[in-house]
C-alpha atoms as an extended CHARMM CRD file, in Angstrom:
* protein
*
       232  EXT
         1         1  UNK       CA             -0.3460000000      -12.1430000000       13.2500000000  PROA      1               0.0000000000
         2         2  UNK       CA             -1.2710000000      -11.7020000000        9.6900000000  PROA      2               0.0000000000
         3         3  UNK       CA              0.2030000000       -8.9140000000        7.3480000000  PROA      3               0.0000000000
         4         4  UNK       CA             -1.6730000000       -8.7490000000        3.9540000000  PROA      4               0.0000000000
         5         5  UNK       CA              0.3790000000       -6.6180000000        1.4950000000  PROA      5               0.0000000000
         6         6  UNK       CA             -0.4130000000       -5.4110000000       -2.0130000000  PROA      6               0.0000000000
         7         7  UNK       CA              2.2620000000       -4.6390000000       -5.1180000000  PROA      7               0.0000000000
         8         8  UNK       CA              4.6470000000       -6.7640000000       -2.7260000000  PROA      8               0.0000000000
         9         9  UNK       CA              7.3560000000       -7.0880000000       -5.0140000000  PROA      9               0.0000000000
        10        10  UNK       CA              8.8910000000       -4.4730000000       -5.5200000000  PROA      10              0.0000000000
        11        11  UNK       CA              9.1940000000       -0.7210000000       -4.0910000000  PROA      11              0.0000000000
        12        12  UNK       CA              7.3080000000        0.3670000000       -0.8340000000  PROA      12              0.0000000000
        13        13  UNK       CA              5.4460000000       -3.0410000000       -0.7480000000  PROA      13              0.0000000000
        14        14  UNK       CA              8.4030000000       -4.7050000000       -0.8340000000  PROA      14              0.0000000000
        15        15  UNK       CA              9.8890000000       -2.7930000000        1.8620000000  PROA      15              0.0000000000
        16        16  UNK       CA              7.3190000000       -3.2140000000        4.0510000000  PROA      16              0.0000000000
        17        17  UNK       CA              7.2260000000       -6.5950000000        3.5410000000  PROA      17              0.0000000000
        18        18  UNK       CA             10.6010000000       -6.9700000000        4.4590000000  PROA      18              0.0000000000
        19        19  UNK       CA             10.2060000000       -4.8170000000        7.6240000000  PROA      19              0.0000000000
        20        20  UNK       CA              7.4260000000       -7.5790000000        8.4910000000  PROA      20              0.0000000000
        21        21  UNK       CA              9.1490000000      -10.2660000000        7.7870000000  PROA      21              0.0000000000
        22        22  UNK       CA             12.0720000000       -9.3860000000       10.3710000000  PROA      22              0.0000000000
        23        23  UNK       CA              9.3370000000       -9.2120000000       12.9280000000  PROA      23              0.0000000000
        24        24  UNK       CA              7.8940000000      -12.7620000000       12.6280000000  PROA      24              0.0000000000
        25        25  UNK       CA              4.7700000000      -12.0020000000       10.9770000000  PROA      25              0.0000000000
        26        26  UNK       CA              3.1100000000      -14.1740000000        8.7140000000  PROA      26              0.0000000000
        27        27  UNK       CA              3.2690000000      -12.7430000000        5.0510000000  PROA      27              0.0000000000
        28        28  UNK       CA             -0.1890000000      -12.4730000000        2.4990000000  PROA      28              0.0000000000
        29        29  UNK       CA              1.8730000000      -11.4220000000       -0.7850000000  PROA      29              0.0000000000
        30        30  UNK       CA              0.5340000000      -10.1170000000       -4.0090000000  PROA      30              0.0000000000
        31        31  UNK       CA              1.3660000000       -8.3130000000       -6.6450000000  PROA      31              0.0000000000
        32        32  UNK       CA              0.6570000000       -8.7040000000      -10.3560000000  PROA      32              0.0000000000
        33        33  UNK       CA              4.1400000000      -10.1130000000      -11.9680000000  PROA      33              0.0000000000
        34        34  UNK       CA              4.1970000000      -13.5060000000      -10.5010000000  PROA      34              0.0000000000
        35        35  UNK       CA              8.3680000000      -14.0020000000      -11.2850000000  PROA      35              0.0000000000
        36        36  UNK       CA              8.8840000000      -11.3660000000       -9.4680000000  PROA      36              0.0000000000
        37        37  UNK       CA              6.7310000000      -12.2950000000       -6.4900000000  PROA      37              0.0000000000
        38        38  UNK       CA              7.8090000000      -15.7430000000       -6.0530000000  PROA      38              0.0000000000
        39        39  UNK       CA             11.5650000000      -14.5000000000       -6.2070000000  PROA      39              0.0000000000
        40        40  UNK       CA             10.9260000000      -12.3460000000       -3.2270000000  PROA      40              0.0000000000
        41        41  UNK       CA              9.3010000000      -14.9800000000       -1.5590000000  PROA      41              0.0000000000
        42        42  UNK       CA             12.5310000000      -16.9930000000       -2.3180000000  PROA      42              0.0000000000
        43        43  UNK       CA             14.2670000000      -14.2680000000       -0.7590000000  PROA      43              0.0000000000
        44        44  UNK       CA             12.3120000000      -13.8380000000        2.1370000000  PROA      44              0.0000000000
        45        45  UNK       CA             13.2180000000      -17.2770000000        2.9850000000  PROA      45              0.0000000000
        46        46  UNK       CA             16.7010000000      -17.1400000000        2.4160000000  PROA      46              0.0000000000
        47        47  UNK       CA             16.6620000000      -14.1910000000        4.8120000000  PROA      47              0.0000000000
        48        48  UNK       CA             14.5740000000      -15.2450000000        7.4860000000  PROA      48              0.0000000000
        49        49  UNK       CA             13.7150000000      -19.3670000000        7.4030000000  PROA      49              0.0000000000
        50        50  UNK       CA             11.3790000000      -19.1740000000        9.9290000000  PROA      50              0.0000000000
        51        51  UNK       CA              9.0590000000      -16.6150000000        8.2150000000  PROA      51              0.0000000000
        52        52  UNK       CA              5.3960000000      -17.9090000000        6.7610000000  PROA      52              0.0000000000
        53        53  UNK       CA              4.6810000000      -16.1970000000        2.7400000000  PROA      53              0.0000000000
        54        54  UNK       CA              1.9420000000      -16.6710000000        0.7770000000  PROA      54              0.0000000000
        55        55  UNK       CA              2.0340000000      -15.1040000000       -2.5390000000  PROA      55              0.0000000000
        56        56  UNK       CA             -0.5330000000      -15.0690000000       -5.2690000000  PROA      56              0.0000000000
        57        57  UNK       CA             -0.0800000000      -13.0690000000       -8.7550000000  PROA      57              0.0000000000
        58        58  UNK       CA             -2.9650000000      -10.6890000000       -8.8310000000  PROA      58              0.0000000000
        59        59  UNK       CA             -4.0920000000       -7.8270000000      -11.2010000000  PROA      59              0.0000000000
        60        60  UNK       CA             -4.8490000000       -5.3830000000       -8.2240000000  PROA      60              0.0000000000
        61        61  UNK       CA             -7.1150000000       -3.3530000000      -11.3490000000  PROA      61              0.0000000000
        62        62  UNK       CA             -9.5940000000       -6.0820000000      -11.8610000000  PROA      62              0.0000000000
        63        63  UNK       CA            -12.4150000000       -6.3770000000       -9.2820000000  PROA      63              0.0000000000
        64        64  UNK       CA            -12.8400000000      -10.1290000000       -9.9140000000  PROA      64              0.0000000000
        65        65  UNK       CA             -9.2710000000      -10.8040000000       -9.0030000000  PROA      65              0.0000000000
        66        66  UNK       CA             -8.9740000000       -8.9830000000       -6.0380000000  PROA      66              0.0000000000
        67        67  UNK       CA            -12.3210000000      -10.5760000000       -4.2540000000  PROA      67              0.0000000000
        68        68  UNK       CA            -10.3650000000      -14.1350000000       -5.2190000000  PROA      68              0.0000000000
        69        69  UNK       CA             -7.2700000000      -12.5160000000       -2.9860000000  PROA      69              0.0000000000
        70        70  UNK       CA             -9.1300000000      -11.8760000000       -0.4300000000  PROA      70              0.0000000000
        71        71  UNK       CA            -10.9480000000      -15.0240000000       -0.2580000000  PROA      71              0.0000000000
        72        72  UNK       CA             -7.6490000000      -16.7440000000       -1.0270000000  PROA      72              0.0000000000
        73        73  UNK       CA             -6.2020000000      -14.3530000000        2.1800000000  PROA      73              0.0000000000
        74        74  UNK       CA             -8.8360000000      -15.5530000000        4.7900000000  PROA      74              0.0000000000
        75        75  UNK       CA             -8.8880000000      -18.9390000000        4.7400000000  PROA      75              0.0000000000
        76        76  UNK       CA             -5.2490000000      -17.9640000000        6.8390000000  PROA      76              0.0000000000
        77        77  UNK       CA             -7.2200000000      -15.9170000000        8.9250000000  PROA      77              0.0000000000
        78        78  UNK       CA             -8.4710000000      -12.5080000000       10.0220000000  PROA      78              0.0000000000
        79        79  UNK       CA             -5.6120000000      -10.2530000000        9.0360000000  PROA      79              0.0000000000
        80        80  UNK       CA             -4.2830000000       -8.2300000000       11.5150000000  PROA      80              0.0000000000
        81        81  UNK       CA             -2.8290000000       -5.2630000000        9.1890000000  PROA      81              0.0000000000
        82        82  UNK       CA             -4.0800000000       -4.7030000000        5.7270000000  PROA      82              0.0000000000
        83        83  UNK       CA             -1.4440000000       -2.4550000000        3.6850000000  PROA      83              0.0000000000
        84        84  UNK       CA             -3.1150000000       -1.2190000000        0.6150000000  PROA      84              0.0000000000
        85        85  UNK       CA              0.1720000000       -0.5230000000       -1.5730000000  PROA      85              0.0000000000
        86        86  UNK       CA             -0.7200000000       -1.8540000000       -5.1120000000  PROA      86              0.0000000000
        87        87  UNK       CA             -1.1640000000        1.5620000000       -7.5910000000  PROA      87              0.0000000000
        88        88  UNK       CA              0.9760000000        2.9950000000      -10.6280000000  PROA      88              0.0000000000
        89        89  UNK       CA              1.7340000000        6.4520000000      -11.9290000000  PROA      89              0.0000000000
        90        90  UNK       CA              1.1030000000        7.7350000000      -15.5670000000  PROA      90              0.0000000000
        91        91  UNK       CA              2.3360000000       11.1520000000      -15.7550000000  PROA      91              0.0000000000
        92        92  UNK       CA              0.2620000000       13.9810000000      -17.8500000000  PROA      92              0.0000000000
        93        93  UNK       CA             -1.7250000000       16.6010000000      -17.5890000000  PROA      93              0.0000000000
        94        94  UNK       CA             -5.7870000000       16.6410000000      -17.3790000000  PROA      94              0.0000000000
        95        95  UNK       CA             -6.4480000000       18.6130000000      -20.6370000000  PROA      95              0.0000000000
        96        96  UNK       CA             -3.6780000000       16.6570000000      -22.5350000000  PROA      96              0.0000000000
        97        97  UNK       CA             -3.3740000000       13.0400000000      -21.3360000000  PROA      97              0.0000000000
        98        98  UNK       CA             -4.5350000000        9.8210000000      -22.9470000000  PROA      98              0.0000000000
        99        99  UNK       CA             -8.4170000000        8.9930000000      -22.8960000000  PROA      99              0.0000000000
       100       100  UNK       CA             -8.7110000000        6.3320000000      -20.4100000000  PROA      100             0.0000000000
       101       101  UNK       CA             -6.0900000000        7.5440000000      -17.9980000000  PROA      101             0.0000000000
       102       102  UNK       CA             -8.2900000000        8.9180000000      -15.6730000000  PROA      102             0.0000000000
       103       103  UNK       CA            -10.1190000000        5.3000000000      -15.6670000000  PROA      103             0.0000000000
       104       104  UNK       CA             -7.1390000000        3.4510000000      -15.2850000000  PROA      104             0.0000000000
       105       105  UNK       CA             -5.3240000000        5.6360000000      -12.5890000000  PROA      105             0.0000000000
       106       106  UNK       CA             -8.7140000000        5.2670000000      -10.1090000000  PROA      106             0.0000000000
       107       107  UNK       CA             -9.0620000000        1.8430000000      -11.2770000000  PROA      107             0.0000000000
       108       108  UNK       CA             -5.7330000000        0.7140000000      -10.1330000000  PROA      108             0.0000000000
       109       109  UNK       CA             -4.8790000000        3.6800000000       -7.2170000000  PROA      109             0.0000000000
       110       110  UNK       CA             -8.4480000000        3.8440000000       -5.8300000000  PROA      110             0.0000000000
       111       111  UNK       CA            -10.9430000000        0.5950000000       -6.7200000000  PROA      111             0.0000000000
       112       112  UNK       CA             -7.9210000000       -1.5720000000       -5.5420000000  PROA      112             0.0000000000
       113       113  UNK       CA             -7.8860000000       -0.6600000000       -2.1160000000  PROA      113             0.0000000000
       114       114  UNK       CA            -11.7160000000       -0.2890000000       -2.0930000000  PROA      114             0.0000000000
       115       115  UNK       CA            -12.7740000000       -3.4400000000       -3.0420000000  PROA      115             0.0000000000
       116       116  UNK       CA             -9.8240000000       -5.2870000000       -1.1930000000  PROA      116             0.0000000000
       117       117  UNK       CA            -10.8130000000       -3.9060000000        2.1960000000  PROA      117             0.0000000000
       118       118  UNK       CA            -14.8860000000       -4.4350000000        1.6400000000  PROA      118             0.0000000000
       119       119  UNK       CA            -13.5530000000       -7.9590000000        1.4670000000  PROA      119             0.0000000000
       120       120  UNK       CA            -11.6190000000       -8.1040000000        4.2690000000  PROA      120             0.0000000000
       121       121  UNK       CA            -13.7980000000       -5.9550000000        6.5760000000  PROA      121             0.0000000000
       122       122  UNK       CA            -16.3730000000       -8.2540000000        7.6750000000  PROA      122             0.0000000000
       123       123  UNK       CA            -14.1240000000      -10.8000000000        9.3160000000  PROA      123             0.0000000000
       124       124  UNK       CA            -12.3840000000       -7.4450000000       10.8560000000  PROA      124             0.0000000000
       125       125  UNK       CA            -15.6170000000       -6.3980000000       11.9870000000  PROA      125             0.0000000000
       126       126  UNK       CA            -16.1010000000       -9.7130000000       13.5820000000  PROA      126             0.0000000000
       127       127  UNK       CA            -12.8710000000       -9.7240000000       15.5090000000  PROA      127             0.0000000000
       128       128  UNK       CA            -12.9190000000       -5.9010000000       16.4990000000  PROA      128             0.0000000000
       129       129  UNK       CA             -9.2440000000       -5.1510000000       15.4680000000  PROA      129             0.0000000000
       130       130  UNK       CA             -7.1620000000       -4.6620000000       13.2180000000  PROA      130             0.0000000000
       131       131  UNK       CA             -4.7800000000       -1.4450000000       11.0260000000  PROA      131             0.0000000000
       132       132  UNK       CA             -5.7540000000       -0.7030000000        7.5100000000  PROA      132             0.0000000000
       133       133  UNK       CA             -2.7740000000        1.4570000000        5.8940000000  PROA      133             0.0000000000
       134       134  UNK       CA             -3.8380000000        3.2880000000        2.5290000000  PROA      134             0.0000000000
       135       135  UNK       CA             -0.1790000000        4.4330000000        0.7900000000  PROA      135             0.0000000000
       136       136  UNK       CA             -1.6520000000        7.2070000000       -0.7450000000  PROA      136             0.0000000000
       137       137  UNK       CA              0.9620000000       10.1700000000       -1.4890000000  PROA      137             0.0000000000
       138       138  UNK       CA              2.3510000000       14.0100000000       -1.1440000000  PROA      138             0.0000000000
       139       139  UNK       CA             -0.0690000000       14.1660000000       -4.4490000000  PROA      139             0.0000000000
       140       140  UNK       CA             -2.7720000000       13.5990000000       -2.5090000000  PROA      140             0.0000000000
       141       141  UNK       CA             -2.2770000000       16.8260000000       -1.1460000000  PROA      141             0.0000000000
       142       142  UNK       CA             -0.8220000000       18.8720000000       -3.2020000000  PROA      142             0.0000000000
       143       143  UNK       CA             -1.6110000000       19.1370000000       -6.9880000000  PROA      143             0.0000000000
       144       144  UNK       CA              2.0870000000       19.4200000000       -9.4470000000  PROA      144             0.0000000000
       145       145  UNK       CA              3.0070000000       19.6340000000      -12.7670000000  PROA      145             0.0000000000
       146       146  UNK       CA              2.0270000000       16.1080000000      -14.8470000000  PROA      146             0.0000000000
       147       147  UNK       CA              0.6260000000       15.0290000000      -11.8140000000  PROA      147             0.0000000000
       148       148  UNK       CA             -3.1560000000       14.7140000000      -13.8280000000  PROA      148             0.0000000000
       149       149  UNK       CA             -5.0950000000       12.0190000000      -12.9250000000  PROA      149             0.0000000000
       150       150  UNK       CA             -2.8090000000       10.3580000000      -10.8810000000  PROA      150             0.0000000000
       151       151  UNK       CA             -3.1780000000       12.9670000000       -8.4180000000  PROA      151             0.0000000000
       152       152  UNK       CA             -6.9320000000       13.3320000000       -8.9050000000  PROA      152             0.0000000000
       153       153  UNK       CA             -6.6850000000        9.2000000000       -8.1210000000  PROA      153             0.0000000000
       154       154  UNK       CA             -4.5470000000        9.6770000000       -4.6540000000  PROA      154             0.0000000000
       155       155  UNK       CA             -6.9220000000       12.4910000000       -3.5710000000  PROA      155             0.0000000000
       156       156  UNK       CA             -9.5990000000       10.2040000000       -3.2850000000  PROA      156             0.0000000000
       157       157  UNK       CA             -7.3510000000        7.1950000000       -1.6610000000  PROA      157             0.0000000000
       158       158  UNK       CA             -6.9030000000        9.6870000000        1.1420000000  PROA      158             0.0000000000
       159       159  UNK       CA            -10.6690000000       10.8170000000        0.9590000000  PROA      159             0.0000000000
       160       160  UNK       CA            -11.1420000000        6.8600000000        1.3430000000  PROA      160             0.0000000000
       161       161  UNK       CA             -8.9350000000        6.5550000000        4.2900000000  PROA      161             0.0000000000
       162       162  UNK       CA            -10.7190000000        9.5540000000        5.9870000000  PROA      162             0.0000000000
       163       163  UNK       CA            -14.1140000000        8.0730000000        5.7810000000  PROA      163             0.0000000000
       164       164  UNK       CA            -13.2370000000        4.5830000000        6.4940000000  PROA      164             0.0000000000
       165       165  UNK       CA            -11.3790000000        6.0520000000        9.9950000000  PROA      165             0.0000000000
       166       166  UNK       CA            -14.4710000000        7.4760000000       10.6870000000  PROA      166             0.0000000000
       167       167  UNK       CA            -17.0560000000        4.5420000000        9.9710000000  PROA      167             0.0000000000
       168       168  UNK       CA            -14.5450000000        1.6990000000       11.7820000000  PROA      168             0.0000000000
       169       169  UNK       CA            -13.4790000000        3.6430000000       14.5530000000  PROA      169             0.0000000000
       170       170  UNK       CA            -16.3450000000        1.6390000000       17.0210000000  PROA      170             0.0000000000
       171       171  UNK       CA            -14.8300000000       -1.6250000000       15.6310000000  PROA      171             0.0000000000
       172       172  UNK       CA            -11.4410000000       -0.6320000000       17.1820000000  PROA      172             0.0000000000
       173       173  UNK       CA            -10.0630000000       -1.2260000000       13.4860000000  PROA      173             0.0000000000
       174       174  UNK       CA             -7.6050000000        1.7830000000       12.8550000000  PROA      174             0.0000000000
       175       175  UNK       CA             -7.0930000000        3.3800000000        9.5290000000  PROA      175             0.0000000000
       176       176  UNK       CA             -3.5100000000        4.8880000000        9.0430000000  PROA      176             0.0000000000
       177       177  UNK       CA             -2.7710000000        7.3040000000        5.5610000000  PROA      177             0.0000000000
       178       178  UNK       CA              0.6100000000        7.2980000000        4.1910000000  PROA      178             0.0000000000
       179       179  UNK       CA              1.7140000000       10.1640000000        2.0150000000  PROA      179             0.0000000000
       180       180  UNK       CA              5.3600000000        9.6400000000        0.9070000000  PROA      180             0.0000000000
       181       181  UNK       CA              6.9550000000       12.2140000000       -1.1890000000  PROA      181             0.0000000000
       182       182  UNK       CA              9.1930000000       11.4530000000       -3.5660000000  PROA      182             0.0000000000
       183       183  UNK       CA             10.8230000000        7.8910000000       -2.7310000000  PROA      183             0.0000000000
       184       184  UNK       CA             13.6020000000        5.8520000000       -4.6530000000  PROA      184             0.0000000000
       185       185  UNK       CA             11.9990000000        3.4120000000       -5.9390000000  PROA      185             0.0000000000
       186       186  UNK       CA             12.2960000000        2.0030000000       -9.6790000000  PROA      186             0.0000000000
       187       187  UNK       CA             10.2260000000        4.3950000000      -10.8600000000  PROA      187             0.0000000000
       188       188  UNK       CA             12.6000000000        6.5760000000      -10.4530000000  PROA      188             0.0000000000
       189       189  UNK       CA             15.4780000000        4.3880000000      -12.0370000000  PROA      189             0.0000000000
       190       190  UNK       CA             17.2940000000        5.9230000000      -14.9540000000  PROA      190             0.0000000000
       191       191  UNK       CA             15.3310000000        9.9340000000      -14.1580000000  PROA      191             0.0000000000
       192       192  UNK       CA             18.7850000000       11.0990000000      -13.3820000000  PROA      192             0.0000000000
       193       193  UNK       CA             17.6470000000       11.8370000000       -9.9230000000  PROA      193             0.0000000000
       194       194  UNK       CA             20.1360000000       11.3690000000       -7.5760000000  PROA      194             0.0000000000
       195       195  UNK       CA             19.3940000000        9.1110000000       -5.3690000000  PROA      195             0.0000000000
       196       196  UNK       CA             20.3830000000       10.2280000000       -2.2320000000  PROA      196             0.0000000000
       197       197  UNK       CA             18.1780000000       13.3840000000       -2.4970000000  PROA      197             0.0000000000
       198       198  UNK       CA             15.0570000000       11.7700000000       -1.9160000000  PROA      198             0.0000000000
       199       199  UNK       CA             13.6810000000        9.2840000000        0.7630000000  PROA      199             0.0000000000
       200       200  UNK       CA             14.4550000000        5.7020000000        0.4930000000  PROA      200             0.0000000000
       201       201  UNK       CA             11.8030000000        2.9250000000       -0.0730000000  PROA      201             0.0000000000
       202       202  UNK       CA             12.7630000000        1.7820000000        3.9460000000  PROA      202             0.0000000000
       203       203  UNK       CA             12.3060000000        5.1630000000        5.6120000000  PROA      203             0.0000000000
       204       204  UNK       CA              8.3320000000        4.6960000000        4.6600000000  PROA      204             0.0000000000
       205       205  UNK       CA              8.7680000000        1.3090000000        5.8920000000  PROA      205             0.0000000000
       206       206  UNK       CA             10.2960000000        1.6790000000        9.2320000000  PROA      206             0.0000000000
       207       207  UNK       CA              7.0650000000        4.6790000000        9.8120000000  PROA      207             0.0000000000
       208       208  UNK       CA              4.0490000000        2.0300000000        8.6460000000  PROA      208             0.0000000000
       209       209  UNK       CA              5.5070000000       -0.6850000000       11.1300000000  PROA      209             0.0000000000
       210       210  UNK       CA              6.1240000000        1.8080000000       13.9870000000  PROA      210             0.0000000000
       211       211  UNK       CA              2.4290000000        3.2860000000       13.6240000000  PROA      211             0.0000000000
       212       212  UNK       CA              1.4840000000       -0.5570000000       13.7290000000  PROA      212             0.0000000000
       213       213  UNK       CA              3.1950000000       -1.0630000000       17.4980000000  PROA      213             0.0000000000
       214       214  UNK       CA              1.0730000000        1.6630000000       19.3660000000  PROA      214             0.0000000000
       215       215  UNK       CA             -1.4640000000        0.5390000000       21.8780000000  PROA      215             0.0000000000
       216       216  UNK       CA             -5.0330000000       -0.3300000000       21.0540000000  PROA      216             0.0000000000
       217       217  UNK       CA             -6.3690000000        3.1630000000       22.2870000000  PROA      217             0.0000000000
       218       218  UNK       CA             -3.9370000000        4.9680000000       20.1390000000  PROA      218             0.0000000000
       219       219  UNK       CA             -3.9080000000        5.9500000000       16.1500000000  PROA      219             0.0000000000
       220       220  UNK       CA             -1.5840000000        7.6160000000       13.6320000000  PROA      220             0.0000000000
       221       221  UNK       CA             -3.9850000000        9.0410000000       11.2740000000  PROA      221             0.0000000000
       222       222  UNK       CA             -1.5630000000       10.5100000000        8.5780000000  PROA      222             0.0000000000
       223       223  UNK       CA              1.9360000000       10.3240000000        7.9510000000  PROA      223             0.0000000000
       224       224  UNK       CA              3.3970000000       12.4670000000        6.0670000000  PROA      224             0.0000000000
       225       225  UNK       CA              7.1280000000       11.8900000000        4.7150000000  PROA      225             0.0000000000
       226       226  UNK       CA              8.9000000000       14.7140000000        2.2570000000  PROA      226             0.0000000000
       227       227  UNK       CA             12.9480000000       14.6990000000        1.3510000000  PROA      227             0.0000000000
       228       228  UNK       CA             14.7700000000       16.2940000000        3.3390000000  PROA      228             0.0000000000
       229       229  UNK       CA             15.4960000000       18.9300000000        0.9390000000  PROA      229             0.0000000000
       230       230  UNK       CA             11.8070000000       19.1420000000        0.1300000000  PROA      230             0.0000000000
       231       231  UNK       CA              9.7010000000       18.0220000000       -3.1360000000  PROA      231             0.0000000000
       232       232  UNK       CA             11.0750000000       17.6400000000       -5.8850000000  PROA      232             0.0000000000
């Protein structure tokens, strides 16, 4: 069983990965810092020796790259889950941020997971199965101070996901949308957020593997995951 996860190295991705990993999956890997991708892979081993990575360095924002990934991907196979992790947050307002911020938030958040999954799909298609999870987040329903484009950019991951359940629902390929609050992840290093009063990087982990177990007649469709004392 093949598990193809994006922005692997580090955060959510990487937690996922490791949930994975314990489970005897074999492990498609990218994320765009290649150090730090083949040192997880190094740890991945160390952990569990019998585990099968492959990693490649990709730039999740560039179309080019990510159609190489997912050729790269299939000649392992069909996967059997596609997580859709890789994205980054620049904080600002609409009226106020950067030009270009809008174009590199849906570049990166949205046109990652879009062309990534078009790739992927007809081999999917082909095998009738499979569990595409989008990590979109709380943002994506709920608009926030300095949230700007970012949030405009996760709105339309989870308009994505909706569609995409629809259209691959008679190809008994299931399409699961994850929106995590706030998480400690190293974005959040050095805010001065304490860390134990938000969710850790594993709780989102342990829920995308757990949707992944149901039966073949059964679907989470959203998961939604807050701190326990709320947004921040």
């Amino acid at each position: 069983m093949n598990v193809i996860i994006t922005g692997a190295s580090k955060g959510l991705g990487r937690a996922i990965a490791l949930q994975y990993a314990a489970a005897g999956y074999t492990l498609m890997l990218c994320s765009r810092g290649a150090k730090a991708l083949y040192d997880f892979v190094n740890e991945l081993y160390i952990m569990f020796p019998d585990v099968t990575v492959k990693a490649l360095p990709v730039d999740m924002s560039i179309k080019d790259e990510v159609i190489a990934f997912a050729d790269w991907s299939l000649q392992f196979g069909t996967p059997t889950i596609l997580v859709n992790n890789a994205g980054m947050f620049l904080p600002g307002s609409i009226h106020s941020e950067e030009d270009g911020t809008l174009e590199t938030m849906i570049t990166t958040n949205l046109y990652s997971a879009y062309h990534l999954t078009r790739a992927l799909l007809p081999s999917m298609i082909a095998n009738k199965s499979g569990h595409i999870f989008n990590i979109c987040s709380i943002a994506s329903l709920q608009a926030y101070s300095n949230g700007g484009s970012y949030s405009i950019s996760k709105f339309a991951l989870l308009g994505f996901s909706k569609n995409l359940r629809e259209e691959l629902k008679s190809f008994g390929i299931k399409v699961t949308a994850i929106l995590p609050g706030a998480t400690y992840t190293d974005s959040w290093s050095g805010s001065g957020v304490e860390p134990k009063r938000i969710m850790e990087a594993d709780d989102v982990a342990k829920m995308v593997f757990a949707a992944s177990q149901l039966s073949a007649q059964a679907v989470v469709e959203d998961i939604i995951l807050r701190p326990q004392l709320g947004d921040l």
